[in-house]
PyMOL commands that place a pseudoatom at each C-alpha (Angstrom):
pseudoatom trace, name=CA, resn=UNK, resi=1, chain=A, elem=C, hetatm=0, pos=[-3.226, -26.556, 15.987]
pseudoatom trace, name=CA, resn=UNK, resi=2, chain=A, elem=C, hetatm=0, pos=[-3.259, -27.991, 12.554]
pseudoatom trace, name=CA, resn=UNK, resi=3, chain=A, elem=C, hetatm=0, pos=[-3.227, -25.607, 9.312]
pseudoatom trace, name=CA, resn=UNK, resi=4, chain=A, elem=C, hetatm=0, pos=[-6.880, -25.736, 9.208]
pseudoatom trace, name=CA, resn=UNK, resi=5, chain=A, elem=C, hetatm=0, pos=[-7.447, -24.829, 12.981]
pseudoatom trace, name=CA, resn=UNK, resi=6, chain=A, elem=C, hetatm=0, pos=[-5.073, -22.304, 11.937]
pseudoatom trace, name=CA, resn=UNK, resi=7, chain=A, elem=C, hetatm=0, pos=[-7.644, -20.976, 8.965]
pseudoatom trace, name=CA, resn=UNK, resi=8, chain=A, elem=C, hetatm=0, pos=[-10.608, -21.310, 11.363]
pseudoatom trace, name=CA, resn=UNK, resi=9, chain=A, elem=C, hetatm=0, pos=[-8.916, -19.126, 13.961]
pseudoatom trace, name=CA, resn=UNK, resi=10, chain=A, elem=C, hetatm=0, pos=[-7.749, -16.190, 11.320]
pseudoatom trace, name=CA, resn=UNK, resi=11, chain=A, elem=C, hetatm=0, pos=[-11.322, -16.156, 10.278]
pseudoatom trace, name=CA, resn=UNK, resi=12, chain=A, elem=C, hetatm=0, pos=[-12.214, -14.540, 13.733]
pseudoatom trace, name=CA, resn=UNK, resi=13, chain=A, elem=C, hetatm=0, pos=[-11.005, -11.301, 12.387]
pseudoatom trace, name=CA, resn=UNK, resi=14, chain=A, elem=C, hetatm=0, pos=[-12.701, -11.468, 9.083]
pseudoatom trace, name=CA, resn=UNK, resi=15, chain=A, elem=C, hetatm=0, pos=[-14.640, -8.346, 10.437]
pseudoatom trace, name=CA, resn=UNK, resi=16, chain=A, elem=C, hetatm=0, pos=[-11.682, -6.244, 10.227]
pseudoatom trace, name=CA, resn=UNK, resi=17, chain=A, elem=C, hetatm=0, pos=[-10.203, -7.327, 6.900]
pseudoatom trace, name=CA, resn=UNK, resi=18, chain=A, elem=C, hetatm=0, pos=[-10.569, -6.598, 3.386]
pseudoatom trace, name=CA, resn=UNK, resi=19, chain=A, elem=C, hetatm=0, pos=[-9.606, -10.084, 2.568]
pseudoatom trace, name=CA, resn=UNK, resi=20, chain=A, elem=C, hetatm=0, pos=[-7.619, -13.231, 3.021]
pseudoatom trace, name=CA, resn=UNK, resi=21, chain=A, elem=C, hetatm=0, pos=[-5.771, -14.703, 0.429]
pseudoatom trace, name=CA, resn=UNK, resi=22, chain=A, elem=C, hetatm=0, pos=[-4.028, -18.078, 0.436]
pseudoatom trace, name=CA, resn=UNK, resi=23, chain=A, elem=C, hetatm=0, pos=[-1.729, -18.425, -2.552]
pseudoatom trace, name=CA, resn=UNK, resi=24, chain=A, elem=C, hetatm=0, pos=[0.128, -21.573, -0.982]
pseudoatom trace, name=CA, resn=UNK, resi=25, chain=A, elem=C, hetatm=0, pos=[-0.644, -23.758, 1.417]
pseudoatom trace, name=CA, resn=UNK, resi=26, chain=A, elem=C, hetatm=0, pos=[1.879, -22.666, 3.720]
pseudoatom trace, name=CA, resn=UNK, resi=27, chain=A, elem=C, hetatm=0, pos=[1.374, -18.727, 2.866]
pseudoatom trace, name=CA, resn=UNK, resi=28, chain=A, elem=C, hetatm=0, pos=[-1.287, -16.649, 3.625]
pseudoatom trace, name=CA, resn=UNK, resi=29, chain=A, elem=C, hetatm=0, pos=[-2.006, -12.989, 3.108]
pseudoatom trace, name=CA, resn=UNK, resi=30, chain=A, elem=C, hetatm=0, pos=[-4.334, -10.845, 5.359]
pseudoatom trace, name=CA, resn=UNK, resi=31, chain=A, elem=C, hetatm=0, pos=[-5.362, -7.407, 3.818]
pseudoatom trace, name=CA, resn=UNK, resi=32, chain=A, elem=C, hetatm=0, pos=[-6.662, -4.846, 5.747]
pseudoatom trace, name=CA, resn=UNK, resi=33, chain=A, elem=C, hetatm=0, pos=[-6.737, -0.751, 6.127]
pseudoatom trace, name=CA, resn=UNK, resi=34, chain=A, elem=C, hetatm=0, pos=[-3.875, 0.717, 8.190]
pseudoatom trace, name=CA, resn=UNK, resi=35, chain=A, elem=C, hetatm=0, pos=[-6.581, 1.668, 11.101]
pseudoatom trace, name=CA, resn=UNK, resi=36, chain=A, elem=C, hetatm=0, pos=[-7.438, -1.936, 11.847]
pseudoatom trace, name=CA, resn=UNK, resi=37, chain=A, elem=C, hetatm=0, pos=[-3.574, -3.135, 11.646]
pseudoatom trace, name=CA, resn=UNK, resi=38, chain=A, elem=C, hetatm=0, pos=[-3.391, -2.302, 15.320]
pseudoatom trace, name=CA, resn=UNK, resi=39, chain=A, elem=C, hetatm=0, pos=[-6.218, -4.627, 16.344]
pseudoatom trace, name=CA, resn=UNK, resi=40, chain=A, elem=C, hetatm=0, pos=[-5.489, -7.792, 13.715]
pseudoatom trace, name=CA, resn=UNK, resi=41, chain=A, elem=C, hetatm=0, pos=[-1.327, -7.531, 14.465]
pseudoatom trace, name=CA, resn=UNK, resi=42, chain=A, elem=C, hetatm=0, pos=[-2.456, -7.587, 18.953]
pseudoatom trace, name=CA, resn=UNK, resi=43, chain=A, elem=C, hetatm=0, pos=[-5.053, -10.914, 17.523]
pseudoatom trace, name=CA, resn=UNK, resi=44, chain=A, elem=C, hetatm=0, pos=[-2.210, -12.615, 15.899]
pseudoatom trace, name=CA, resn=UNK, resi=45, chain=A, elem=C, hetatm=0, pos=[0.102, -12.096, 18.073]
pseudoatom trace, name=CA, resn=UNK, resi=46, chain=A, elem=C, hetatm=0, pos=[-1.012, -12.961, 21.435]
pseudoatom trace, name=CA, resn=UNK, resi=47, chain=A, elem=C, hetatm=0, pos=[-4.078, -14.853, 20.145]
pseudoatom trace, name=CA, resn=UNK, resi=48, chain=A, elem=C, hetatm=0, pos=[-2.958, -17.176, 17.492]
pseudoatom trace, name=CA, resn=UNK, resi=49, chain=A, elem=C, hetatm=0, pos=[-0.167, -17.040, 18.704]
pseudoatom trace, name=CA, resn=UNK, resi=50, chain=A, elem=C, hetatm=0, pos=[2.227, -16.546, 15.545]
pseudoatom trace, name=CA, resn=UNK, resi=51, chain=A, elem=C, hetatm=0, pos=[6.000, -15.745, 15.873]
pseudoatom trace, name=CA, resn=UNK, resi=52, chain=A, elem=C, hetatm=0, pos=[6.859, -12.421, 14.474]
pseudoatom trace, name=CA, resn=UNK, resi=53, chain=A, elem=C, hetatm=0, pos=[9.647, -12.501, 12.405]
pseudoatom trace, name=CA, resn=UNK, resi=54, chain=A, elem=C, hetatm=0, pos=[9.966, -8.685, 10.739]
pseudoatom trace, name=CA, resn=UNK, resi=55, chain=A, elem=C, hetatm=0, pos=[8.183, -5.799, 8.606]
pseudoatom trace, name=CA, resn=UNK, resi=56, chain=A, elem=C, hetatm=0, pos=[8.612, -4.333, 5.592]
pseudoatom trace, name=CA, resn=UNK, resi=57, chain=A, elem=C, hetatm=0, pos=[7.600, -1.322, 3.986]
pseudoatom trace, name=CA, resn=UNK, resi=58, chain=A, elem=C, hetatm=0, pos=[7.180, -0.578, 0.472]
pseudoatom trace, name=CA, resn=UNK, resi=59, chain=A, elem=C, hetatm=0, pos=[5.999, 2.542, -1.258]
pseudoatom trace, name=CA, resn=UNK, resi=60, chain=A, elem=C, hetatm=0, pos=[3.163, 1.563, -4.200]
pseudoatom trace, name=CA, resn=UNK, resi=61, chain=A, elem=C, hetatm=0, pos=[1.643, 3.152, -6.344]
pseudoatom trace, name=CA, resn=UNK, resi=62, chain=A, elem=C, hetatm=0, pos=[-1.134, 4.494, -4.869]
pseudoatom trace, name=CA, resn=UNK, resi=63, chain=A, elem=C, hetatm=0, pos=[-0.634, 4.017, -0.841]
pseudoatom trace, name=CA, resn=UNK, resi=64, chain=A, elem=C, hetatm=0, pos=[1.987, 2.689, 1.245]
pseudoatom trace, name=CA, resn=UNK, resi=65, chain=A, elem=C, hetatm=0, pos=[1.956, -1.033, 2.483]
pseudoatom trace, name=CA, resn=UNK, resi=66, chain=A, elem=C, hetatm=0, pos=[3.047, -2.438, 5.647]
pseudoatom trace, name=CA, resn=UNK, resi=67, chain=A, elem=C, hetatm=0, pos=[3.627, -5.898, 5.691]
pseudoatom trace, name=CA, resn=UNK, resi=68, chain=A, elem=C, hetatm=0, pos=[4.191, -7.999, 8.771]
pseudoatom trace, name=CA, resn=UNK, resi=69, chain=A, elem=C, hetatm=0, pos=[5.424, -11.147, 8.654]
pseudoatom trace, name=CA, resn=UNK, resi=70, chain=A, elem=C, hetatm=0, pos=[4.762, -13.817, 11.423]
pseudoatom trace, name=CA, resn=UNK, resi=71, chain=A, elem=C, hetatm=0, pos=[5.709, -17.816, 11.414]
pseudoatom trace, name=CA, resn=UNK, resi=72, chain=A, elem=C, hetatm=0, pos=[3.121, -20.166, 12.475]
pseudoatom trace, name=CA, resn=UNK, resi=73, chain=A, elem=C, hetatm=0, pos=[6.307, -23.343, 13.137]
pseudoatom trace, name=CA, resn=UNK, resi=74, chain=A, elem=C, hetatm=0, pos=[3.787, -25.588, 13.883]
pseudoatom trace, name=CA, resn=UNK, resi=75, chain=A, elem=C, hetatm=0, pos=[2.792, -26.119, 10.233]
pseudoatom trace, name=CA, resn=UNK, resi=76, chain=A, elem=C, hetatm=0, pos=[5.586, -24.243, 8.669]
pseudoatom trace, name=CA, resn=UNK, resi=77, chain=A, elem=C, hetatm=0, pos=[2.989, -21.342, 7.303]
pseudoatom trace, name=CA, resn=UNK, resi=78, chain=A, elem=C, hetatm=0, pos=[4.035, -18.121, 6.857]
pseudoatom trace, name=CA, resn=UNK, resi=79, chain=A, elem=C, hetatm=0, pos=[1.028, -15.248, 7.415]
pseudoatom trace, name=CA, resn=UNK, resi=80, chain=A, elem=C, hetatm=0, pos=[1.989, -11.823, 6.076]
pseudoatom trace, name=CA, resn=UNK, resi=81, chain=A, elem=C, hetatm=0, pos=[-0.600, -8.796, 7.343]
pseudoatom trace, name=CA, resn=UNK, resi=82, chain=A, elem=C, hetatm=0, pos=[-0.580, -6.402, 4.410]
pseudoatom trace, name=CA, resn=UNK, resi=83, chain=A, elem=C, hetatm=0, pos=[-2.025, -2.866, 6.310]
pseudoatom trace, name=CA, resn=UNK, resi=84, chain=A, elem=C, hetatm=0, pos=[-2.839, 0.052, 3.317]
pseudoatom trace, name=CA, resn=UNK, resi=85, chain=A, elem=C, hetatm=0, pos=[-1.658, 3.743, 4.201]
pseudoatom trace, name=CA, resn=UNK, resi=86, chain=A, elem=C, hetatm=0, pos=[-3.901, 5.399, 1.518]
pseudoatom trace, name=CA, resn=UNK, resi=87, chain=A, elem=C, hetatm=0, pos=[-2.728, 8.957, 2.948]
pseudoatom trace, name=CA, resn=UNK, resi=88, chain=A, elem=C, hetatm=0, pos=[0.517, 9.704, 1.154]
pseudoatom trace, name=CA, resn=UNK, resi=89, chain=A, elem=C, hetatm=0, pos=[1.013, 13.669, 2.432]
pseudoatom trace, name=CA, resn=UNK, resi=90, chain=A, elem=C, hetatm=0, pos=[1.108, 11.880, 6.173]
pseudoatom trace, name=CA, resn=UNK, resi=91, chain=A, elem=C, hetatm=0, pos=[1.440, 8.302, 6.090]
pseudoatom trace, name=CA, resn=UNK, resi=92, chain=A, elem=C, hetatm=0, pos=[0.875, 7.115, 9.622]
pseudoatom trace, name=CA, resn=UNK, resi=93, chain=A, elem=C, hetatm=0, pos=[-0.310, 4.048, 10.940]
pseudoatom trace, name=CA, resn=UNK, resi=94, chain=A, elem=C, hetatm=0, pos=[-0.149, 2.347, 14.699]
pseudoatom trace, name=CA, resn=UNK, resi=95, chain=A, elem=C, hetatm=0, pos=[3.154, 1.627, 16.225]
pseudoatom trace, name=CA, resn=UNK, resi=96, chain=A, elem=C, hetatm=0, pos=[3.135, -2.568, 17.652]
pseudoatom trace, name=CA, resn=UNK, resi=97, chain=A, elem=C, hetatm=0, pos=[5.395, -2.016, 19.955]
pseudoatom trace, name=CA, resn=UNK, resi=98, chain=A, elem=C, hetatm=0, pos=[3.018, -1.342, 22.986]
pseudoatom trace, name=CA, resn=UNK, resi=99, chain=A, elem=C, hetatm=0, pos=[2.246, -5.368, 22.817]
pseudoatom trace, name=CA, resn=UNK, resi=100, chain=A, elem=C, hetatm=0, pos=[5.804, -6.213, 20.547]
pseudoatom trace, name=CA, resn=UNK, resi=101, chain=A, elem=C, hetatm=0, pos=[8.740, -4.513, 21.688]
pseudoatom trace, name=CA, resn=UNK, resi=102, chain=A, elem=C, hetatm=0, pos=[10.673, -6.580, 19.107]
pseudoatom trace, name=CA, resn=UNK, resi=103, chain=A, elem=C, hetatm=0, pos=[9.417, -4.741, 16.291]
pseudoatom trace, name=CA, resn=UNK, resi=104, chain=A, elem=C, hetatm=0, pos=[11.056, -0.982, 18.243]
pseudoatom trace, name=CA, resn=UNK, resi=105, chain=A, elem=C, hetatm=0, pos=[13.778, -1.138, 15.582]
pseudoatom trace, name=CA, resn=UNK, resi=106, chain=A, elem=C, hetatm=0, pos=[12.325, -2.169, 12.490]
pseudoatom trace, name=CA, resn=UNK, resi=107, chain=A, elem=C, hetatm=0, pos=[10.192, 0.533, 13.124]
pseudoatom trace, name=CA, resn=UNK, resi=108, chain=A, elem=C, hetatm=0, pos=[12.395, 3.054, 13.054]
pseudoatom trace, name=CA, resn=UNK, resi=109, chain=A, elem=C, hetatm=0, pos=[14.188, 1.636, 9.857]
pseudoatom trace, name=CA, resn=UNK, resi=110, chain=A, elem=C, hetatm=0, pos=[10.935, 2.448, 8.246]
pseudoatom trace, name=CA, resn=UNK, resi=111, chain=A, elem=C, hetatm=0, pos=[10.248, 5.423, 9.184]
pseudoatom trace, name=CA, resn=UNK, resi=112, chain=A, elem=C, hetatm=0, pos=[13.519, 6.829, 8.101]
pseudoatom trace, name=CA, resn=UNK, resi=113, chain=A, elem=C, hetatm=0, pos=[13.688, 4.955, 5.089]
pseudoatom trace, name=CA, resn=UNK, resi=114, chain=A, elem=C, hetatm=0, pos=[10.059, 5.531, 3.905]
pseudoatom trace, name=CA, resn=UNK, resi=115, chain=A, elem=C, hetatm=0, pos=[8.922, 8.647, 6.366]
pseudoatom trace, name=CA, resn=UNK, resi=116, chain=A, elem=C, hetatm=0, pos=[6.189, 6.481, 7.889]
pseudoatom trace, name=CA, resn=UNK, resi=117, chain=A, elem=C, hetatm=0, pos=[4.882, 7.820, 11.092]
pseudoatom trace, name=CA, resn=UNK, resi=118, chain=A, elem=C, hetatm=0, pos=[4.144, 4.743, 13.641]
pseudoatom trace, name=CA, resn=UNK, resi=119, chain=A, elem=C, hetatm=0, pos=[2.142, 7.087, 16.089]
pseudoatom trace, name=CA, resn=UNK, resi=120, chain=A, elem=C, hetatm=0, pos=[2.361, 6.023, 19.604]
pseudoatom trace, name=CA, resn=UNK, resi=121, chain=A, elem=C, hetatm=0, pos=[5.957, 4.833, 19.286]
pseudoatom trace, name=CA, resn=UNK, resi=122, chain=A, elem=C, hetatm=0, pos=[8.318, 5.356, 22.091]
pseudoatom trace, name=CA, resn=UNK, resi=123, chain=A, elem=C, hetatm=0, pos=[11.372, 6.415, 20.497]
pseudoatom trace, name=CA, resn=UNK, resi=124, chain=A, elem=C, hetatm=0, pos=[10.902, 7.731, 16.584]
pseudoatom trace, name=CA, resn=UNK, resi=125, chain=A, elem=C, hetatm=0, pos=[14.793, 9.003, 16.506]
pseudoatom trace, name=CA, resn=UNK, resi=126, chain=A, elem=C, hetatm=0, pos=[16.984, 8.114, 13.326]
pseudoatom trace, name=CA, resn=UNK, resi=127, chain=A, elem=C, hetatm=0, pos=[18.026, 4.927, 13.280]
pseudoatom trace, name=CA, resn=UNK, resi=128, chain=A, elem=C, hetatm=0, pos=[20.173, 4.258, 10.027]
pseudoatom trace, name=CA, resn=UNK, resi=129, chain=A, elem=C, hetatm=0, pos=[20.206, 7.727, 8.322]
pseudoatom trace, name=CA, resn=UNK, resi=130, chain=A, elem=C, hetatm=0, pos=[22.762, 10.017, 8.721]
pseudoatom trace, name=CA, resn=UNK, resi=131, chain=A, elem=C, hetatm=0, pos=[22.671, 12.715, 11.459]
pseudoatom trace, name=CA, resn=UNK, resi=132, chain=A, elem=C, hetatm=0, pos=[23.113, 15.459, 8.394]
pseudoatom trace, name=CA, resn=UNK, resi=133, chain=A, elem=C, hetatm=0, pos=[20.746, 13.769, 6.042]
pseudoatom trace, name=CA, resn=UNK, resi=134, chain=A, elem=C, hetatm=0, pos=[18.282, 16.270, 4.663]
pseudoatom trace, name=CA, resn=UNK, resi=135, chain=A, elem=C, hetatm=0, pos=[14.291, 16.745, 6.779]
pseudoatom trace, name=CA, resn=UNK, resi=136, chain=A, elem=C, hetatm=0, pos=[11.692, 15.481, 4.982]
pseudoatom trace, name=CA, resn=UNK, resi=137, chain=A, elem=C, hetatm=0, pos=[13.894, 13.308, 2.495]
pseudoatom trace, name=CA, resn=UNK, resi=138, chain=A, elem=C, hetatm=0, pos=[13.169, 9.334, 2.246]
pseudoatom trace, name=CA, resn=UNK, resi=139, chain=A, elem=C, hetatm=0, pos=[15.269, 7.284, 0.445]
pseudoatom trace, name=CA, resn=UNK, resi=140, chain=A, elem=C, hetatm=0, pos=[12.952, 4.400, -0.472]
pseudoatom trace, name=CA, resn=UNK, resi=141, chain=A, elem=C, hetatm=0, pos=[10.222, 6.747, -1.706]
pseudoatom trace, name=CA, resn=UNK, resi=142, chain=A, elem=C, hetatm=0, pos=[9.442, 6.328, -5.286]
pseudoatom trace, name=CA, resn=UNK, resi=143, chain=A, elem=C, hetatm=0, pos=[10.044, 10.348, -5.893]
pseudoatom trace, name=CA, resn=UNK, resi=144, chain=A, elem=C, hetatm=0, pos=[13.462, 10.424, -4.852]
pseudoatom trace, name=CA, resn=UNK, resi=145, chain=A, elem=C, hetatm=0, pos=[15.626, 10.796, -7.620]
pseudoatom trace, name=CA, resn=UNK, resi=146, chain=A, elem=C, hetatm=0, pos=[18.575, 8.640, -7.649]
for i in range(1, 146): cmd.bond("trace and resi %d" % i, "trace and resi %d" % (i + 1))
show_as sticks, trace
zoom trace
């Protein structure tokens, strides 16, 4: 699949994003609200299919963001799914690792770093805080003093 089969197959999903943005040729950005993240991350996965490479999480101004990365090495494009948590008092959004075991860990990092809830997760334990750090703390939030 060329880059613009590549296009033509990530505008299946069009339904279920807010946008698509291609900055670059090799670099595209697919928007959408943290309830349809479940559905577009399953598409591009096993669909596409794109290599996942990693998440991140970052805490913006006004929601969190979950950004996951996948490689299409056929054409050397990277396609980043940004999903919007607009509920900052309980951030949650649907765990990948039902389809994407891979992503178990980086999971976890986020949720301890950024007190993200990835419901349906099977193991939501600390990961890289320490046992004694403080409930309810997150060390990436923008509130935390440092």
């Amino acid at each position: 699949m060329n880059q613009e089969e590549l296009n033509n197959k990530l505008a299946e999903i069009k339904d279920k994003l807010i946008d698509i943005e291609q900055k670059a040729n090799n670099r595209i950005y697919l928007l959408c609200e943290a309830e349809n993240s479940y559905a577009v991350n399953k598409f591009l996965f096993e669909d596409v299919p794109l290599r996942f490479v990693i998440t991140t999480g970052i805490d913006s101004d006004d929601c969190f963001e979950i950004l996951y990365h996948y490689a299409y090495d056929q054409t050397g494009c990277m396609v980043t799914l940004k999903a919007f948590i607009r509920d900052r008092e309980k951030p949650a959004i649907e765990s990948i690792t039902p389809f994407l075991p891979a992503a178990e860990w980086i999971e976890r990092e986020i949720h301890d770093t950024l007190g993200i809830d990835f419901k349906n997760h099977p193991n939501l334990r600390r990961l890289i805080l320490a046992d004694d750090w403080p409930e309810g703390v997150y060390p990436l939030r923008k509130e935390v003093k440092r």
